[in-house]
SEZANU-51945 format. One record per residue (C-alpha): x, y, z negated. Coordinates in steps of 0.1 Angstrom, whole numbers, plus 2048, in hexadecimal, padded with zeros to 3 digits. Example, Ala and Ser with C-alpha at 12.3 -4.5 7.8 and 13.67 -1.06 7.14 Angstrom:
BEGIN
87B7D37B28897F57B9
END
This chain:
BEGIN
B3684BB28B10859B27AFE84BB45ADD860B44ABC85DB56AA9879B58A87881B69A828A6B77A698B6B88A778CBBA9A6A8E8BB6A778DBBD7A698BBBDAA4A8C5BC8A4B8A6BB0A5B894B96A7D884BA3A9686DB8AABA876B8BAD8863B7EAF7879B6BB1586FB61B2487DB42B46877B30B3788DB15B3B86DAFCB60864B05B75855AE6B9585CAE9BAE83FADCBC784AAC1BE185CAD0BCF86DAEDBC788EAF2B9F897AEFB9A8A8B0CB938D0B05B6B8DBB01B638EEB21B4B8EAB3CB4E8C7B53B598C9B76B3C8B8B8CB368A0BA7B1389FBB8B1287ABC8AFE86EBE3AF2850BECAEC83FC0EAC8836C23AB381AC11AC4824BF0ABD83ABD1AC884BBB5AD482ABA2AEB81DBBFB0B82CBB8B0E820B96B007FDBA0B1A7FBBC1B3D80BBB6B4F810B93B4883AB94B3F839B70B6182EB68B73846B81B5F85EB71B6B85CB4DB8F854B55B8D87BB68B7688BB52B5B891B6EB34895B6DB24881B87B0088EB93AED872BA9AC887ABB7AAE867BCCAB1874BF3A9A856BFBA9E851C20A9E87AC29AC387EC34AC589CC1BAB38B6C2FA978C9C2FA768C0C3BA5D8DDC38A3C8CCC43A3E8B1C25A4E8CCC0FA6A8B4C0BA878D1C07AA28B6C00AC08CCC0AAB38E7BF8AB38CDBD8AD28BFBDBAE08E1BEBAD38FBBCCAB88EABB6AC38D1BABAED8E5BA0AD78FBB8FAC08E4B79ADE8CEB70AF58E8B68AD68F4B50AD38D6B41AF88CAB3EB1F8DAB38B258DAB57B3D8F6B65B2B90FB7AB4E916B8FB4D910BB4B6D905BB2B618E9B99B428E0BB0B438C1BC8B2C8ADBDDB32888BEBB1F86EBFAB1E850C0EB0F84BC33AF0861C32AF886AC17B21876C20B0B88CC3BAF689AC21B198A4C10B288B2C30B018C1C36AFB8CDC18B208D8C0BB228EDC2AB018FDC25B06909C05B2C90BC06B2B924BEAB24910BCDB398EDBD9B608F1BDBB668CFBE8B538B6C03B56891C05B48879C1CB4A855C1DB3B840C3DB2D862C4CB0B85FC5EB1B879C77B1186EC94AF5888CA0AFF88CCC1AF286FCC5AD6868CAEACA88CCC5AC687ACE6AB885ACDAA9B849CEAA99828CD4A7C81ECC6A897FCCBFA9F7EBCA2A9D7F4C7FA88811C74AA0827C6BAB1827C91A94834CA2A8D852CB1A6D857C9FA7E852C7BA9986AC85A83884C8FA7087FC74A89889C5EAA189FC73A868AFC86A848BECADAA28ACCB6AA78C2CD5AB08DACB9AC38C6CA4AE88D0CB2AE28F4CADAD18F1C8CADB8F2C68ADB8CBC6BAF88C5C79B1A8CEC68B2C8D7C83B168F6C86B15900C69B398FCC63B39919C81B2192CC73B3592CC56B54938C65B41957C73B3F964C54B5E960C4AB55950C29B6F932C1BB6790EC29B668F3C0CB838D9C0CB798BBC1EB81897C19B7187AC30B77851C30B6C839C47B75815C49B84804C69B6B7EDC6EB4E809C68B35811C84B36832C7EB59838C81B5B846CA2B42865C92B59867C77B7686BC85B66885CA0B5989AC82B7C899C6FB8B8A6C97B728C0C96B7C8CCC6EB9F8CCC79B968E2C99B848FDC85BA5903C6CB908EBC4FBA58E0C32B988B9C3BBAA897C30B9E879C43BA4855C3EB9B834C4CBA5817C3CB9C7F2C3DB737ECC36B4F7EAC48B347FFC3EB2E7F1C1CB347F4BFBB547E5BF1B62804C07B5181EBF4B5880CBD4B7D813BDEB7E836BF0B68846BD3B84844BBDB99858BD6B7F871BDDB82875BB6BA7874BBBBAA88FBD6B8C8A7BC3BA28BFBABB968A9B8CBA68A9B6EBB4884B6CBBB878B48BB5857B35B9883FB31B8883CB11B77823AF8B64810B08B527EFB0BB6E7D8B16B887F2B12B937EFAF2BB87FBAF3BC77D6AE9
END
């Protein structure tokens, strides 16, 4: 399994930004197995949550293991604290990175298929709205959605008055990073409008898969966005199961998202530790 840094300058961001990719390019098949055919890799663009990076997915869950036993790319960026949006006054176009840039410089770079169809985006808290954001926005190039621990709750991050508690809470910061937030409701940033907008023009929704634990904050949000899916004729699974907002949840419910996401599930290779004894 190749587990490859790579540094890349974005026309977006307007800067150098590091990048973490998954590749079962090196698999070993054991004697016996089948060697999987030589075409084009099937993709999932991974997101990570608020204080994290690039570096946090690999470090918190087993997804380079999921990822070789079903012969999936993984793609992980940096959304620093930006929720995945854009933000025009700092030139900080992150949805237009994750969204389009950033598809189209990995899929120069690497085999990856080019296929809707074969094209998916996940994440976790911010970052499982920057999936629902962001896979909505540009539902042509991603087939499939996934969001784990959803930071959906924008009805009411857009009447907050806090200025209190951790930085990230506060109106300021969300304004910061959302912008006007009288407009936020009827603005690209928030899914449920776009997933409207959408529907106007009569264009395919992508399939749709959300998890929240029981004992998660933000599970009210969740299951209020997977209500609203189900409303507007989305093709949406949604699952709680037992787990806070942490880690040893996502470590779980990635390997369903991978599960659910039309992958091609096959064997795990030679590897360290797995030796076939």
């Amino acid at each position: 399994m190749a587990l490859i840094q790579v540094n890349l300058f974005s026309s977006s961001l307007m800067r150098t930004v590091p990048i973490h990719v998954i590749l079962p390019v090196d698999k070993l098949p054991f004697p016996g197995q089948v060697k999987r055919e030589e075409k084009p890799y099937k993709t999932l663009y991974l997101l990570h949550g608020i204080l994290g990076n690039y570096i946090d997915w690999v470090s918190g869950t087993r997804i380079q293991r999921f990822a070789e036993e079903y012969d999936l790319a993984v793609v992980m960026p940096s959304g620093e604290n930006a929720f995945y949006v854009d933000q025009p006054d700092s030139h900080d176009f992150y949805g237009e990175f994750v969204g389009k840039e950033l598809v189209e410089l990995t899929r120069r770079m690497f085999p990856l298929s080019h296929k809707r169809e074969d094209t998916f985006i996940a994440g976790l808290s911010m970052g499982g709205y920057g999936a629902m954001r962001n896979g909505l926005k540009y539902a042509d190039t991603f087939g499939c959605i996934a969001a784990l621990s959803g930071a959906f709750h924008l009805e009411e991050m857009a009447t907050r008055s806090n200025e209190e508690g951790i930085f990230f809470s506060t109106r300021t910061f969300i304004q910061s990073r959302l912008g006007d937030l009288s407009q936020l409701l009827e603005s690209d940033k928030n899914p449920k409008f776009l997933v409207e907008q959408r529907k106007k023009s009569e264009k395919p929704l992508p399939k749709i898969y959300m998890a929240c634990g029981d004992k998660d904050g933000l599970l009210e949000s969740n299951r209020d966005m997977a209500d609203f899916l189900k409303l507007q004729g989305a093709d949406v699974t949604f699952e709680i199961g037992p787990g806070a907002h942490e880690w040893d949840f996502w470590d779980t419910y990635i390997k369903r998202v991978i599960q659910w996401l039309p992958t091609e599930k096959s064997e795990l290779g030679v590897s360290s530790g797995n030796v076939g004894i």
